[in-house]
C-alpha positions as CSV (number, residue, x, y, z in Angstrom):
1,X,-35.0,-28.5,-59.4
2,X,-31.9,-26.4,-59.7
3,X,-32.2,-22.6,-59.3
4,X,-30.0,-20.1,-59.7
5,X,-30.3,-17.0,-56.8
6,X,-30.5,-13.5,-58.4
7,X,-29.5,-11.5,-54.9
8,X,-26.1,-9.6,-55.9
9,X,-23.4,-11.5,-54.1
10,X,-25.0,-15.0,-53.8
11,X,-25.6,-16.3,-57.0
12,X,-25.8,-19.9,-56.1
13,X,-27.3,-22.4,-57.7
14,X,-29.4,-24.6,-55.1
15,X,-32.7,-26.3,-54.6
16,X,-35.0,-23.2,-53.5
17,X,-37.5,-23.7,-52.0
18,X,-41.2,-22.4,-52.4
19,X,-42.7,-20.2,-49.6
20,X,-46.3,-21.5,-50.1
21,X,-47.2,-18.5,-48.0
22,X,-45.8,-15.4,-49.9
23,X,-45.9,-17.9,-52.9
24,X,-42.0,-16.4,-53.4
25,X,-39.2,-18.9,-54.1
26,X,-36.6,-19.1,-51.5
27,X,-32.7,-19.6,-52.0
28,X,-31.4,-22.3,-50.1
29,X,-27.7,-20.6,-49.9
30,X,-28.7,-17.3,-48.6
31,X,-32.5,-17.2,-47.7
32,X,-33.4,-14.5,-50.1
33,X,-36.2,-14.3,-52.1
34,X,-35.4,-15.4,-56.0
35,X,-36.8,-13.0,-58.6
36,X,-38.4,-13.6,-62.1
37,X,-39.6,-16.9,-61.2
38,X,-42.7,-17.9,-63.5
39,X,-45.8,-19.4,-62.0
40,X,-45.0,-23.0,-64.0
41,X,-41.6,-22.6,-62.2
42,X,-43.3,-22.3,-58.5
43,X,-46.2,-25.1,-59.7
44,X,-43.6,-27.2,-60.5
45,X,-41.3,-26.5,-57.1
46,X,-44.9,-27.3,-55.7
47,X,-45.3,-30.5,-57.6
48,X,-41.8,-32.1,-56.8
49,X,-42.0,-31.3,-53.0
50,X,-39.4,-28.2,-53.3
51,X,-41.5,-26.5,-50.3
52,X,-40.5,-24.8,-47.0
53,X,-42.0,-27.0,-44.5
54,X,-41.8,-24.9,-41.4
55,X,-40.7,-21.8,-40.4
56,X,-39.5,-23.4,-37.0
57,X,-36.9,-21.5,-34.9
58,X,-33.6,-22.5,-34.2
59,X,-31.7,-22.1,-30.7
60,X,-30.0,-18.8,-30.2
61,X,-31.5,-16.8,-33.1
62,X,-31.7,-13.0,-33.2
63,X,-32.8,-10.6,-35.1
64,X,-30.4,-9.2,-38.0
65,X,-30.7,-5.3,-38.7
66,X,-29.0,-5.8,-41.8
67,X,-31.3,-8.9,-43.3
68,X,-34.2,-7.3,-41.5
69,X,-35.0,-11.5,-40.1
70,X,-34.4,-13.5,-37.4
71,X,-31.0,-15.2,-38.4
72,X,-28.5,-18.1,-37.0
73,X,-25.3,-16.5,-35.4
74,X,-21.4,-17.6,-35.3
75,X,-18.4,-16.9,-32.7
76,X,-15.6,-15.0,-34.5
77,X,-13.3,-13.0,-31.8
78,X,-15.9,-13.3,-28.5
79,X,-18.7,-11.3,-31.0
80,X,-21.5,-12.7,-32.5
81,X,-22.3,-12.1,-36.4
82,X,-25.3,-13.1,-38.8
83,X,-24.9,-16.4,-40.8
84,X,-26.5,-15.4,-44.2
85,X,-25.2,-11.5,-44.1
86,X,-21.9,-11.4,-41.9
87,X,-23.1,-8.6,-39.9
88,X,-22.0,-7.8,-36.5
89,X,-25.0,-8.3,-34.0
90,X,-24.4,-6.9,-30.0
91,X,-25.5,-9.4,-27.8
92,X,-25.1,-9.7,-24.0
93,X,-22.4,-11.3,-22.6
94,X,-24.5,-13.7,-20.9
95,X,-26.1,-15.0,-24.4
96,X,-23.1,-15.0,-26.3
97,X,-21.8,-17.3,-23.4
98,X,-24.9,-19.3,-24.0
99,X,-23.9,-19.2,-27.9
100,X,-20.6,-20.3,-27.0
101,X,-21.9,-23.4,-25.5
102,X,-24.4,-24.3,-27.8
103,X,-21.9,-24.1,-30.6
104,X,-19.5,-26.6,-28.7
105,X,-22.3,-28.6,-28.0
106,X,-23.3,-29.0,-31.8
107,X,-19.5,-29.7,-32.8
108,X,-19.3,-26.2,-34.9
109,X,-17.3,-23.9,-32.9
């Protein structure tokens, strides 16, 4: 099922995603929380198998000040930055070295 985000700046349609424990629909695009979504909406999203699995962490994740969440990271310059919010994150030089390799290991760098 097609939903459309309502956080300013994303406004992507995608298949969200129910958070069965917060029982808030999730954007696929950005991660947000999607308001003004009816209980059919989420029963249905249950129904179909639109749920969030697992919360399981990825490699080289840190926390974002800006999204307030543990978030994936890119390489742009030698600094690291937040997938979902662009942010710029400090990290030490040995874990963005660590990033570095990861990333070339994974093909995305």
């Amino acid at each position: 099922m097609l939903i459309t985000c309502t956080t300013k700046g994303c406004m992507a349609t995608s298949e969200a995603k129910l958070d069965r424990e917060t029982g808030e629909v999730i954007c696929a695009e950005c991660g947000n929380p999607i308001a003004n979504i009816t209980p059919f909406i989420k029963k249905s999203l249950e129904s179909v198998g639109q749920v969030l699995r697992s919360k399981a962490k990825q490699a080289f994740q840190t926390f974002c000040q800006n999204c307030s969440q543990n978030r994936s990271l890119y390489i742009k310059d030698d600094k690291a930055y937040c997938k979902v919010c662009n942010a710029h994150i400090v990290v030490s030089a040995a874990f963005l070295q660590g990033l570095k390799q990861y990333l070339e290991g994974q093909g995305k760098e």
